[in-house]
PDB file of N, CA, C, O and CB in Angstrom:
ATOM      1  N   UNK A   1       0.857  -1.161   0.000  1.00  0.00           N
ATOM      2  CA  UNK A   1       0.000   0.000   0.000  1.00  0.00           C
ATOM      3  C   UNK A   1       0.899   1.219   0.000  1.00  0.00           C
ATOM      4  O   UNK A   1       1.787   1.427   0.828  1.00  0.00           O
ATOM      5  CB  UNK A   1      -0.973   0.000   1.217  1.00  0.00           C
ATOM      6  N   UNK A   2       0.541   2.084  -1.126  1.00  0.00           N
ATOM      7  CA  UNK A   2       1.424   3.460  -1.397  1.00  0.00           C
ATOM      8  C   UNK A   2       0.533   4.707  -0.086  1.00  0.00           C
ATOM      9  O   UNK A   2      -0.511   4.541   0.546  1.00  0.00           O
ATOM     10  CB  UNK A   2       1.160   4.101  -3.617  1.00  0.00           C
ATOM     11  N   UNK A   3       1.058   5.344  -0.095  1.00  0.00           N
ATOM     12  CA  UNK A   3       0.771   6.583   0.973  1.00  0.00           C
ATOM     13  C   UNK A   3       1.697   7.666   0.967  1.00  0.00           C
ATOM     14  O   UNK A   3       2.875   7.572   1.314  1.00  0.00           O
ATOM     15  CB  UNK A   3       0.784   6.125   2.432  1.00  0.00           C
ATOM     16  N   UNK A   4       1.130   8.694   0.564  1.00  0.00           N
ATOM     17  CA  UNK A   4       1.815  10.601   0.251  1.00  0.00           C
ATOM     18  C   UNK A   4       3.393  10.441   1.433  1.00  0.00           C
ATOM     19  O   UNK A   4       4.516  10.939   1.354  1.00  0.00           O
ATOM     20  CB  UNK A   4       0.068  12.531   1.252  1.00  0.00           C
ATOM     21  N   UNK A   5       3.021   9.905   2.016  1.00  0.00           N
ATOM     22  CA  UNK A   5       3.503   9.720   4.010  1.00  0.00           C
ATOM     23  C   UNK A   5       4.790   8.984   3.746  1.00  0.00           C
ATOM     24  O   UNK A   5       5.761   9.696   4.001  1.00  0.00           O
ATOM     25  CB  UNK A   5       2.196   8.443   5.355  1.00  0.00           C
ATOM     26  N   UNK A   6       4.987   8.220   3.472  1.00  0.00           N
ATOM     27  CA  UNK A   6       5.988   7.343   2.993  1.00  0.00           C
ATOM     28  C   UNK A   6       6.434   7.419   1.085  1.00  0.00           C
ATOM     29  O   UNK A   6       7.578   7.142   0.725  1.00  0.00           O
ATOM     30  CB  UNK A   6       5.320   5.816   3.481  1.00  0.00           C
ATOM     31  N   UNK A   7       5.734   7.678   0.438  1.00  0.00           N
ATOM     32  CA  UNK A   7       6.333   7.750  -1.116  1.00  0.00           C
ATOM     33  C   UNK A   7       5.483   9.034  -1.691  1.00  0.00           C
ATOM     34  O   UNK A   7       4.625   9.150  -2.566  1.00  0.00           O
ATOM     35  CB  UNK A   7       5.995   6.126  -2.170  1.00  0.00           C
ATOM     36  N   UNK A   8       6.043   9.823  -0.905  1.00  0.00           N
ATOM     37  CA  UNK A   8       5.988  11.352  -1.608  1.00  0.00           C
ATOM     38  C   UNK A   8       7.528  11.862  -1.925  1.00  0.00           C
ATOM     39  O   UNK A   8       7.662  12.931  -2.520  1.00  0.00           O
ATOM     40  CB  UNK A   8       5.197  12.585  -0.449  1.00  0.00           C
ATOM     41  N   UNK A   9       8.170  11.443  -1.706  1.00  0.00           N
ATOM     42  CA  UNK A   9       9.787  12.278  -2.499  1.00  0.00           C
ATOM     43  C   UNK A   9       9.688  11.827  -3.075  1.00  0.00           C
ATOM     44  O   UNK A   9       8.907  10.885  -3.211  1.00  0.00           O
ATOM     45  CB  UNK A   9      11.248  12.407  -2.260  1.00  0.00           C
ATOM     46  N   UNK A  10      10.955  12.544  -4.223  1.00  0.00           N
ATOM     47  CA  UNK A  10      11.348  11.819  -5.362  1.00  0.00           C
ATOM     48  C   UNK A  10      12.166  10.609  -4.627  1.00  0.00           C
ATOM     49  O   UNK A  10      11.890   9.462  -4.980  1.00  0.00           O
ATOM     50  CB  UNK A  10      12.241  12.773  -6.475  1.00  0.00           C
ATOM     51  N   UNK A  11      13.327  10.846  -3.454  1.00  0.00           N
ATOM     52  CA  UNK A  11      14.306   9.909  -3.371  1.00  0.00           C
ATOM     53  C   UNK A  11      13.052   8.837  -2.589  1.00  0.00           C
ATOM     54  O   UNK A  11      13.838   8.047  -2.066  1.00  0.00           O
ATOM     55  CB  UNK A  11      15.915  10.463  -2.451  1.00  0.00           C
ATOM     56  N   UNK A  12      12.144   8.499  -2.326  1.00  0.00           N
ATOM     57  CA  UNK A  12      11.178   7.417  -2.094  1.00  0.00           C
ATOM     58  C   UNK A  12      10.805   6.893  -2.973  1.00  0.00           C
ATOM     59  O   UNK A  12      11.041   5.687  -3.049  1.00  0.00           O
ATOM     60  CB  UNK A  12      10.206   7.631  -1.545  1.00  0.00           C
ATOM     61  N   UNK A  13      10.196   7.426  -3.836  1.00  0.00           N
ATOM     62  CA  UNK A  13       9.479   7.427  -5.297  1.00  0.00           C
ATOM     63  C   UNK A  13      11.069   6.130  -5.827  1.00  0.00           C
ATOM     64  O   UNK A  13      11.030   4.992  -6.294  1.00  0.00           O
ATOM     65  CB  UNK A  13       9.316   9.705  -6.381  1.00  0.00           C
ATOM     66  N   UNK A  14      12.026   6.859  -5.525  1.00  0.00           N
ATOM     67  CA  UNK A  14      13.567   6.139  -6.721  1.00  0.00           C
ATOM     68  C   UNK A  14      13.933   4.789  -5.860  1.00  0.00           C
ATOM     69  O   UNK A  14      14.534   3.921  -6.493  1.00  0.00           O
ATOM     70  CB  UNK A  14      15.547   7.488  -6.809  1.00  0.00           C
ATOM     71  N   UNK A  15      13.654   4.540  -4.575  1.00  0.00           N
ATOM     72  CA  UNK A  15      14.328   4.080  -3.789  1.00  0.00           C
ATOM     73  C   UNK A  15      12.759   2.638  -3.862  1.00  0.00           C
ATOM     74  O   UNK A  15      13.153   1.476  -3.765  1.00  0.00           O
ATOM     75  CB  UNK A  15      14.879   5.287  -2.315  1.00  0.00           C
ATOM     76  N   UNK A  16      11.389   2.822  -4.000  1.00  0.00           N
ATOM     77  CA  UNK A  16      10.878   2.088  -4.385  1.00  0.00           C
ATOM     78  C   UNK A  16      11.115   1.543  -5.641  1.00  0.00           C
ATOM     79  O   UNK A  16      11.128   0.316  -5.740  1.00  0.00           O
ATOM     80  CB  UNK A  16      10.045   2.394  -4.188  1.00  0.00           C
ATOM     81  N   UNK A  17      11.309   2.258  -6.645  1.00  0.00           N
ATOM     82  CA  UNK A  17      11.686   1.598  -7.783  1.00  0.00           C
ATOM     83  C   UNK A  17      12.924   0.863  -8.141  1.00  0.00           C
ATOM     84  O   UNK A  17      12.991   0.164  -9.152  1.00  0.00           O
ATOM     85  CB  UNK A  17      11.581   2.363  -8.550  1.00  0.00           C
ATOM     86  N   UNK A  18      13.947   1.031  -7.272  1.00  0.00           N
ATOM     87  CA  UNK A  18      15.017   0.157  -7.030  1.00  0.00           C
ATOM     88  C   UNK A  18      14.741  -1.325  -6.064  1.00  0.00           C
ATOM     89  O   UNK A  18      15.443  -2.335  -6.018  1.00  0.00           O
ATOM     90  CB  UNK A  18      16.057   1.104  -6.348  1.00  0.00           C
ATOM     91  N   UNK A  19      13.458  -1.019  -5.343  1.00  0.00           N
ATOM     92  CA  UNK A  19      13.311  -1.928  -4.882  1.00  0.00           C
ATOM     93  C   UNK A  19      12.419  -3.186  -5.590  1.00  0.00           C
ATOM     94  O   UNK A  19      12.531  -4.386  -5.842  1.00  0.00           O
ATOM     95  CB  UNK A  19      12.997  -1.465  -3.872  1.00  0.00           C
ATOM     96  N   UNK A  20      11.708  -2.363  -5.696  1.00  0.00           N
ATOM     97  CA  UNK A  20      11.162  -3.470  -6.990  1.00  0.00           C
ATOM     98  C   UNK A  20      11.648  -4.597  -8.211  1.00  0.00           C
ATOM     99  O   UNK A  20      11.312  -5.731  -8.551  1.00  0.00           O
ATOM    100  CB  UNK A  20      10.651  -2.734  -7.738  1.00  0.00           C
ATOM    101  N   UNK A  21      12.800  -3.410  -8.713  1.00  0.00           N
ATOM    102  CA  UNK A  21      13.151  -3.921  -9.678  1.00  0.00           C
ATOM    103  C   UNK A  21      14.373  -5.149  -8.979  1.00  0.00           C
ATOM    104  O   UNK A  21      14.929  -5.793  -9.869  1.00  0.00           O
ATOM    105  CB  UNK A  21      13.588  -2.716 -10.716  1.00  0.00           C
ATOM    106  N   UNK A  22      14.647  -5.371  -8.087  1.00  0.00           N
ATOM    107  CA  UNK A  22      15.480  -6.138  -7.248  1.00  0.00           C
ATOM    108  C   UNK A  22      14.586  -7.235  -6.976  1.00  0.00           C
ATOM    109  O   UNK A  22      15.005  -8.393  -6.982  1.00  0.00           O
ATOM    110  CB  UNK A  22      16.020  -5.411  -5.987  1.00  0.00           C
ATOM    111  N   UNK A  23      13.033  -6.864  -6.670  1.00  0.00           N
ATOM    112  CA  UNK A  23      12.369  -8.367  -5.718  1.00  0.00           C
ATOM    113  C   UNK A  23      12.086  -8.672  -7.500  1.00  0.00           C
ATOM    114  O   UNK A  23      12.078  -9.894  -7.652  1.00  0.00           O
ATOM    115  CB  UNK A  23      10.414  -8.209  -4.084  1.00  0.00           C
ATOM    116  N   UNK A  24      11.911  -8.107  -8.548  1.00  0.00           N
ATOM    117  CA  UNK A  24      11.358  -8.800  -9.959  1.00  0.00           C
ATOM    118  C   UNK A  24      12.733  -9.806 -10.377  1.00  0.00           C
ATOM    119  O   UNK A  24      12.549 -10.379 -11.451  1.00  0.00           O
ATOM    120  CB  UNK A  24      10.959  -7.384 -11.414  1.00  0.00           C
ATOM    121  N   UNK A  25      14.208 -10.149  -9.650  1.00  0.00           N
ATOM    122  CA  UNK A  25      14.643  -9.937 -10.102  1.00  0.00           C
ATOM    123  C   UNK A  25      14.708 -11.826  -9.558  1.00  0.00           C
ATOM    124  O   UNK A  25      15.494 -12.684  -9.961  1.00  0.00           O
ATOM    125  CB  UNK A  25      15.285  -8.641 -10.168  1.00  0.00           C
ATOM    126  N   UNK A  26      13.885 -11.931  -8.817  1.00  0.00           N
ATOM    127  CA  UNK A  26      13.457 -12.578  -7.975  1.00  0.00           C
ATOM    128  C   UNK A  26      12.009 -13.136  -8.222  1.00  0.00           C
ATOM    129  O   UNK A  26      11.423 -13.801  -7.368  1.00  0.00           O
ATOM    130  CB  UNK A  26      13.629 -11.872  -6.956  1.00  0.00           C
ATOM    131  N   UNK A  27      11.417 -12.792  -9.566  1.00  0.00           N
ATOM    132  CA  UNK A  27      10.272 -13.339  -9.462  1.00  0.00           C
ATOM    133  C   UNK A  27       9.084 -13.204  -9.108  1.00  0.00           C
ATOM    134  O   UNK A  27       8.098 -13.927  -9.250  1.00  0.00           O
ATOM    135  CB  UNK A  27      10.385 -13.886  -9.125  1.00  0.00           C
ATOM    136  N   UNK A  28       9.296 -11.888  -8.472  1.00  0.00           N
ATOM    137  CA  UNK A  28       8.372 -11.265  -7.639  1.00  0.00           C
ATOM    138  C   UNK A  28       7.518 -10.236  -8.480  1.00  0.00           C
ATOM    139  O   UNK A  28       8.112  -9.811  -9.471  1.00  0.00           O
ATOM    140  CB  UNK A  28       9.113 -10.600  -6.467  1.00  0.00           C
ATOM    141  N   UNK A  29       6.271  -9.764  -8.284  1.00  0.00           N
ATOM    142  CA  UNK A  29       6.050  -8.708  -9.099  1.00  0.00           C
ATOM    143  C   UNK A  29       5.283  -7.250  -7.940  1.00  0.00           C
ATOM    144  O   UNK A  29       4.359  -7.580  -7.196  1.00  0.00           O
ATOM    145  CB  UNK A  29       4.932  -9.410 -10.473  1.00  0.00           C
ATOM    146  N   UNK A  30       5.620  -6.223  -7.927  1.00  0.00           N
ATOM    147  CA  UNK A  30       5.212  -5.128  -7.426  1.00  0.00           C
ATOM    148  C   UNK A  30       3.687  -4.812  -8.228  1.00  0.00           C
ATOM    149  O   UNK A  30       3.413  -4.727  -9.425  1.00  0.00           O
ATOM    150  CB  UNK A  30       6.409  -4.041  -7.605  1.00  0.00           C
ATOM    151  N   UNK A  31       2.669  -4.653  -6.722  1.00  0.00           N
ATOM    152  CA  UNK A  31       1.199  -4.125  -7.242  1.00  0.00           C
ATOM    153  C   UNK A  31       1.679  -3.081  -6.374  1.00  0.00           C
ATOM    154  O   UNK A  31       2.512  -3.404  -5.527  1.00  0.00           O
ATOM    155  CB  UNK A  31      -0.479  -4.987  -6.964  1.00  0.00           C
ATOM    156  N   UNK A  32       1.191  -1.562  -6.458  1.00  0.00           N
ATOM    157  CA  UNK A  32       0.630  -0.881  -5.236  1.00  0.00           C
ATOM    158  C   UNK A  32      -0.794   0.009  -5.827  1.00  0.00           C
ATOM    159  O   UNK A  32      -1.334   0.365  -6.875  1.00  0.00           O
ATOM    160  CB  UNK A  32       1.950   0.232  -4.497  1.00  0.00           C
ATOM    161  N   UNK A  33      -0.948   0.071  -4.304  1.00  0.00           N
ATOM    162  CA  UNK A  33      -2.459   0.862  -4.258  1.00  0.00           C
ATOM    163  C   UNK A  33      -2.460   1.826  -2.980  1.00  0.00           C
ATOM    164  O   UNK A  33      -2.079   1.638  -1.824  1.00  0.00           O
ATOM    165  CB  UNK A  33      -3.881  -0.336  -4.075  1.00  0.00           C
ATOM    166  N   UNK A  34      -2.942   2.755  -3.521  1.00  0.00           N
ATOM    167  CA  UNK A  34      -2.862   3.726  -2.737  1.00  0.00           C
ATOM    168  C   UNK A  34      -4.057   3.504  -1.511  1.00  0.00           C
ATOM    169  O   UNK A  34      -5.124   2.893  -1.573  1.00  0.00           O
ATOM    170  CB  UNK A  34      -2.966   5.000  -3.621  1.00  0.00           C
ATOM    171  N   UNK A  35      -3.540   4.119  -0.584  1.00  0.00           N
ATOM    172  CA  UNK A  35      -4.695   4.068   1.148  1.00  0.00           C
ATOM    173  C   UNK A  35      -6.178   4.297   0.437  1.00  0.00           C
ATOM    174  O   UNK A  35      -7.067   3.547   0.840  1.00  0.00           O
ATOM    175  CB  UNK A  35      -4.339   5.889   2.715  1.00  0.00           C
ATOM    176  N   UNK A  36      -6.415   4.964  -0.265  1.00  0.00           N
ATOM    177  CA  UNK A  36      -7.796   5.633  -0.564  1.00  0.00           C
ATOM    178  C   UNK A  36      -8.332   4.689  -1.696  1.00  0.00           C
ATOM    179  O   UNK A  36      -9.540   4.484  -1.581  1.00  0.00           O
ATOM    180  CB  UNK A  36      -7.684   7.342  -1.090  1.00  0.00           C
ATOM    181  N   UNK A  37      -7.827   4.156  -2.602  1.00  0.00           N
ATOM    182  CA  UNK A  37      -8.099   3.009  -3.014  1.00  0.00           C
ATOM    183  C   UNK A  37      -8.329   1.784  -2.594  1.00  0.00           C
ATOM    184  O   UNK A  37      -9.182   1.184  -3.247  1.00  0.00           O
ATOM    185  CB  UNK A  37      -7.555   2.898  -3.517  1.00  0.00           C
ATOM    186  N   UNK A  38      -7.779   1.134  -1.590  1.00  0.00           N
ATOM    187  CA  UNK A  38      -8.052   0.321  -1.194  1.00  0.00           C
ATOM    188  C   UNK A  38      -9.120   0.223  -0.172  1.00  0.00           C
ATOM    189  O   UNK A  38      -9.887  -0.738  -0.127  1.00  0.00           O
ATOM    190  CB  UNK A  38      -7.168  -0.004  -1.031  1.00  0.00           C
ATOM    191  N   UNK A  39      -9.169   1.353   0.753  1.00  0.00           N
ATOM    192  CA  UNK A  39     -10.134   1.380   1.452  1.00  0.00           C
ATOM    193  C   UNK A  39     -11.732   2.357   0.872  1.00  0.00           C
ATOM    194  O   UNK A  39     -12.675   2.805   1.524  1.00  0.00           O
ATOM    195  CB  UNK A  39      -9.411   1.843   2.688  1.00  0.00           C
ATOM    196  N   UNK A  40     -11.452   2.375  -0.476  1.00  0.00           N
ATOM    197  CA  UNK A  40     -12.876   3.000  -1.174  1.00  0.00           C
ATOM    198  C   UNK A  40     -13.460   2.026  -2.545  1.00  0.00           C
ATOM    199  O   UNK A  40     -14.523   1.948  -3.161  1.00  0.00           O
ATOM    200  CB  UNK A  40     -12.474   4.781  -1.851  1.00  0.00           C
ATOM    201  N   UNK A  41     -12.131   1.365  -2.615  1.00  0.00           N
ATOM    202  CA  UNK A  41     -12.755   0.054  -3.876  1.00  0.00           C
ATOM    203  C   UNK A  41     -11.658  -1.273  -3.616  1.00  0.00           C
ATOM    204  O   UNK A  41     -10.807  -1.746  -4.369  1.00  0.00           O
ATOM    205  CB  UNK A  41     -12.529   0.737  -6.053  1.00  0.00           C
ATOM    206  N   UNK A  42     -12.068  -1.650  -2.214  1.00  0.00           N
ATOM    207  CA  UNK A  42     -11.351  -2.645  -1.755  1.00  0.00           C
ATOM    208  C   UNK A  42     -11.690  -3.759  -3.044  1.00  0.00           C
ATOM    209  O   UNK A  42     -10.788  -4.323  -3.663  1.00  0.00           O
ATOM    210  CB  UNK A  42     -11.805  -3.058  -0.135  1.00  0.00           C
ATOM    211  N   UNK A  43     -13.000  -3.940  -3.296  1.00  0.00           N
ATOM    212  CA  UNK A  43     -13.423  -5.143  -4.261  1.00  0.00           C
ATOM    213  C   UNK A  43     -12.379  -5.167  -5.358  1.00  0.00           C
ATOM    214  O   UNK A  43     -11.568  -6.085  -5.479  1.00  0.00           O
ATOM    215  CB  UNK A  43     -14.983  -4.957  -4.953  1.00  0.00           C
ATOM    216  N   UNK A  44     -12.443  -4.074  -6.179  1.00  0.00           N
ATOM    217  CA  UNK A  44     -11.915  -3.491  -7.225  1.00  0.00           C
ATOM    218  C   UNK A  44     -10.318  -4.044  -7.120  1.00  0.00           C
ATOM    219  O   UNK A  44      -9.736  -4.740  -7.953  1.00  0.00           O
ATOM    220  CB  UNK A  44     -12.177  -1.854  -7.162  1.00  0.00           C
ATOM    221  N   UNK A  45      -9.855  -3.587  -6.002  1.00  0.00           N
ATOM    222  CA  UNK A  45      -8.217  -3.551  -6.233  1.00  0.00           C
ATOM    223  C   UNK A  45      -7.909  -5.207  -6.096  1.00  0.00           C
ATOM    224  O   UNK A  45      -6.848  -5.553  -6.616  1.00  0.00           O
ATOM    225  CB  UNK A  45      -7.234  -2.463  -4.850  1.00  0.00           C
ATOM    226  N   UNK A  46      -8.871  -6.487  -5.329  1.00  0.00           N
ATOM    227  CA  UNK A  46      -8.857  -7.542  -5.444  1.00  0.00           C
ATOM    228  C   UNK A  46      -9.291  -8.253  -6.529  1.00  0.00           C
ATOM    229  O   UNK A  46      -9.047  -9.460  -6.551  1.00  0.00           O
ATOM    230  CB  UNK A  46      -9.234  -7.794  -4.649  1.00  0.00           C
ATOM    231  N   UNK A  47      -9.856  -7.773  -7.386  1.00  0.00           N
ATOM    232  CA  UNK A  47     -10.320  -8.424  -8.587  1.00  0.00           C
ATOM    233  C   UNK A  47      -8.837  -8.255  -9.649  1.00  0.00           C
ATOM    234  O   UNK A  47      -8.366  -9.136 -10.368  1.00  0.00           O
ATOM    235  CB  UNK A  47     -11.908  -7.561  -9.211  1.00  0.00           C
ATOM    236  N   UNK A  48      -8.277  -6.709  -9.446  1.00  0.00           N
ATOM    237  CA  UNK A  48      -6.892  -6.899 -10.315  1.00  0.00           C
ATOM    238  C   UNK A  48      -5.742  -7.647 -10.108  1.00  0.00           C
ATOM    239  O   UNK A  48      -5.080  -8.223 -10.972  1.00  0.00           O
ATOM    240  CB  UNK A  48      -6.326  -5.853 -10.443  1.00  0.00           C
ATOM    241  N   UNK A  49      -5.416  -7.579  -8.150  1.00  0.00           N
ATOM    242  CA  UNK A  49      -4.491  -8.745  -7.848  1.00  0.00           C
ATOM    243  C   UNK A  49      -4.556 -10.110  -8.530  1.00  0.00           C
ATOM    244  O   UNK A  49      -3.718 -10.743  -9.172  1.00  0.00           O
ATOM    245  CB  UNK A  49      -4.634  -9.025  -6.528  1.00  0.00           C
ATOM    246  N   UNK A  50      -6.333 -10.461  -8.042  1.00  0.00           N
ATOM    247  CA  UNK A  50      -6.632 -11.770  -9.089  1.00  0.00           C
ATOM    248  C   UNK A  50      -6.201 -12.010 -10.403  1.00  0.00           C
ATOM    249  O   UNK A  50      -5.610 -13.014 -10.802  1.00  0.00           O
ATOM    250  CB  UNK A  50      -7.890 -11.893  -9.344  1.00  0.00           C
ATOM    251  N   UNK A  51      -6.531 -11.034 -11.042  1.00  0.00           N
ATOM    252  CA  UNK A  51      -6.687 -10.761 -12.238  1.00  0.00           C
ATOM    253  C   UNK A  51      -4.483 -10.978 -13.098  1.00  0.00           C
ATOM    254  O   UNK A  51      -3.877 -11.569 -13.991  1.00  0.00           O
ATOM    255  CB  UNK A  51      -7.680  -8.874 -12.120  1.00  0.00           C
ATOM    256  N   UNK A  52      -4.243  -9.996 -11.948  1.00  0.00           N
ATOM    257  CA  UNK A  52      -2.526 -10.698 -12.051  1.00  0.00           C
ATOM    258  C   UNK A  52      -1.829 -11.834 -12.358  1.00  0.00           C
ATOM    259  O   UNK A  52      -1.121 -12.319 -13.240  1.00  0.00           O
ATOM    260  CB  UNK A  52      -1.984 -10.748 -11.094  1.00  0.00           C
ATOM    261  N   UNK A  53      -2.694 -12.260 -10.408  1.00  0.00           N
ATOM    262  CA  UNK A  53      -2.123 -13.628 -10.275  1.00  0.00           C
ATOM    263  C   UNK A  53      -2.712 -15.179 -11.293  1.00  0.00           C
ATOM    264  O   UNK A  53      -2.302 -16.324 -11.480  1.00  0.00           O
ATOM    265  CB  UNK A  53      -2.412 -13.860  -8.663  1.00  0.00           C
ATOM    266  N   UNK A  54      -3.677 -14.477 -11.658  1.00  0.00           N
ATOM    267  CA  UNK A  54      -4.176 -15.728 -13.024  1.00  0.00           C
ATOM    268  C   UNK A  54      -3.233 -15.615 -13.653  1.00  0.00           C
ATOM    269  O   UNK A  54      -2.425 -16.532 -13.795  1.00  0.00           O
ATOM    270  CB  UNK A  54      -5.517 -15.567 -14.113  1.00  0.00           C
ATOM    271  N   UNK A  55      -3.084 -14.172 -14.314  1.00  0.00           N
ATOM    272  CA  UNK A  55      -2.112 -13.911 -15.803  1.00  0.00           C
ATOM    273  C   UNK A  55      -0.846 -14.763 -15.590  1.00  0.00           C
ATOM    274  O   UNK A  55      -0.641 -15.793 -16.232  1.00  0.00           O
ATOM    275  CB  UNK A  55      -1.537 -12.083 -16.088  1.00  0.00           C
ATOM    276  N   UNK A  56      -0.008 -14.276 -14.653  1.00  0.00           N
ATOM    277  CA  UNK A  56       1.010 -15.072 -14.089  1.00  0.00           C
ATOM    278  C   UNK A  56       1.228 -16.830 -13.627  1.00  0.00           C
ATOM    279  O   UNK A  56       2.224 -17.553 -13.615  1.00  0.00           O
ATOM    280  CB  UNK A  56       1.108 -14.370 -13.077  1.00  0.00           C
ATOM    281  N   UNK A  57      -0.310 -17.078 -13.252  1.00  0.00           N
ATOM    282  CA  UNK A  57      -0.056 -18.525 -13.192  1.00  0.00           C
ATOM    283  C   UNK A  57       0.313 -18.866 -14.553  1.00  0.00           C
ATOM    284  O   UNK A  57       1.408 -19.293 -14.920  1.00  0.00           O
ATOM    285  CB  UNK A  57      -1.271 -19.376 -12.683  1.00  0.00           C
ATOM    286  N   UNK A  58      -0.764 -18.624 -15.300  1.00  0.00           N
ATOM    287  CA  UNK A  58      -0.596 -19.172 -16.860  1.00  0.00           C
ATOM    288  C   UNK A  58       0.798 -19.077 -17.431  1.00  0.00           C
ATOM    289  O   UNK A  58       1.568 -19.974 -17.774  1.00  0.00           O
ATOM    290  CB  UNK A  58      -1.522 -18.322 -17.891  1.00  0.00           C
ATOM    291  N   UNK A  59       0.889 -18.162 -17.441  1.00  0.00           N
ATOM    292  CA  UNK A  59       2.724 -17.770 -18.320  1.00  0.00           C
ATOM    293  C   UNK A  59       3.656 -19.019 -17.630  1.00  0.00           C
ATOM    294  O   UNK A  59       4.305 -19.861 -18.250  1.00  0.00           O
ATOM    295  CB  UNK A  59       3.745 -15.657 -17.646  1.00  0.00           C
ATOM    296  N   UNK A  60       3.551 -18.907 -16.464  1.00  0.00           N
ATOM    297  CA  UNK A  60       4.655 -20.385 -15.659  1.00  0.00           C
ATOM    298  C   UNK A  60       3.695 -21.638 -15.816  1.00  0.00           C
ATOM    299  O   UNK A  60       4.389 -22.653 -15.876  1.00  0.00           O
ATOM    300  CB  UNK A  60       5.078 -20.197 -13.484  1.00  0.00           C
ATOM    301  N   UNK A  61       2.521 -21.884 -15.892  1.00  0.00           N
ATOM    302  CA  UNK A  61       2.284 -23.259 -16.117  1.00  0.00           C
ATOM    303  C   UNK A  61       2.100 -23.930 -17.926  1.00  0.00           C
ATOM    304  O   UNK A  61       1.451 -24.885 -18.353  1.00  0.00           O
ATOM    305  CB  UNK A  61       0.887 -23.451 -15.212  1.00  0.00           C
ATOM    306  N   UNK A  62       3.108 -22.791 -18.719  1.00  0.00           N
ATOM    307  CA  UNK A  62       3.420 -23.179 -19.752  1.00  0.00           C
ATOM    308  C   UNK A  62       2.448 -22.214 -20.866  1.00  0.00           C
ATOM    309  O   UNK A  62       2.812 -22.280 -22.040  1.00  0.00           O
ATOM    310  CB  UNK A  62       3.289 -24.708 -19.693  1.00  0.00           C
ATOM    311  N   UNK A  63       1.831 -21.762 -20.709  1.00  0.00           N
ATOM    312  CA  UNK A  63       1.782 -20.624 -21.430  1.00  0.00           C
ATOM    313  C   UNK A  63       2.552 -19.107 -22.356  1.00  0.00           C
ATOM    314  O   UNK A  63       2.176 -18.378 -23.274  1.00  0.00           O
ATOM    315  CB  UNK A  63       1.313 -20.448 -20.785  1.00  0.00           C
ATOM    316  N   UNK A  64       3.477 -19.179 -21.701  1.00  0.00           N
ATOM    317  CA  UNK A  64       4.938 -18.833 -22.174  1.00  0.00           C
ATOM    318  C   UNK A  64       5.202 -19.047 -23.809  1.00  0.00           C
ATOM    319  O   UNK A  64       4.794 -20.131 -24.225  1.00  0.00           O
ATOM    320  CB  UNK A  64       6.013 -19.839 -21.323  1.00  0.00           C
ATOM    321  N   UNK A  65       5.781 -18.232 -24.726  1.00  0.00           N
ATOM    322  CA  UNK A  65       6.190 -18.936 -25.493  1.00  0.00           C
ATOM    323  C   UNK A  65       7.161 -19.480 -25.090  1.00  0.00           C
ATOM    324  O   UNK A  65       7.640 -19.071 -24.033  1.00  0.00           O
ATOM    325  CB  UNK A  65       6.306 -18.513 -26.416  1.00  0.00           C
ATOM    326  N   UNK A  66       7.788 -20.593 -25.794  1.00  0.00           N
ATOM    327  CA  UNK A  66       8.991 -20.973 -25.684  1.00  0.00           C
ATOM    328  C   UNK A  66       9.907 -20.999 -26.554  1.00  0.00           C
ATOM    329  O   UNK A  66      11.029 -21.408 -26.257  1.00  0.00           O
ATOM    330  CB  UNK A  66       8.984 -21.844 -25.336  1.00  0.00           C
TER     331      UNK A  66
END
């Protein structure tokens, strides 16, 4: 979850995106959602996680080109 509070600089803003690109590096993939999003279209922001984590199953259970 993003928040003004924690990723309002730029050096936050750079220092998340270094972080990210480190856990992807790893397999991992970065969602964020901001406080007001999640707590005004909680449904919403779970239907896209879903919506991710399908995309992503598929690609690794061979969906991929190869």
């Amino acid at each position: 979850m993003d928040g003004a509070a924690w990723h309002g600089s730029r050096a936050q803003r750079e220092a998340d995106i270094r972080r990210d690109a480190l856990v992807a590096t790893a397999g991992w993939q970065t969602l964020r959602f901001s406080f007001a999003r999640l707590t005004r279209s909680p449904e919403t922001c779970r239907r896209e996680i879903l919506a991710v984590h399908t995309a992503r199953l598929r690609l690794l259970r061979g969906g991929a080109v190869r």
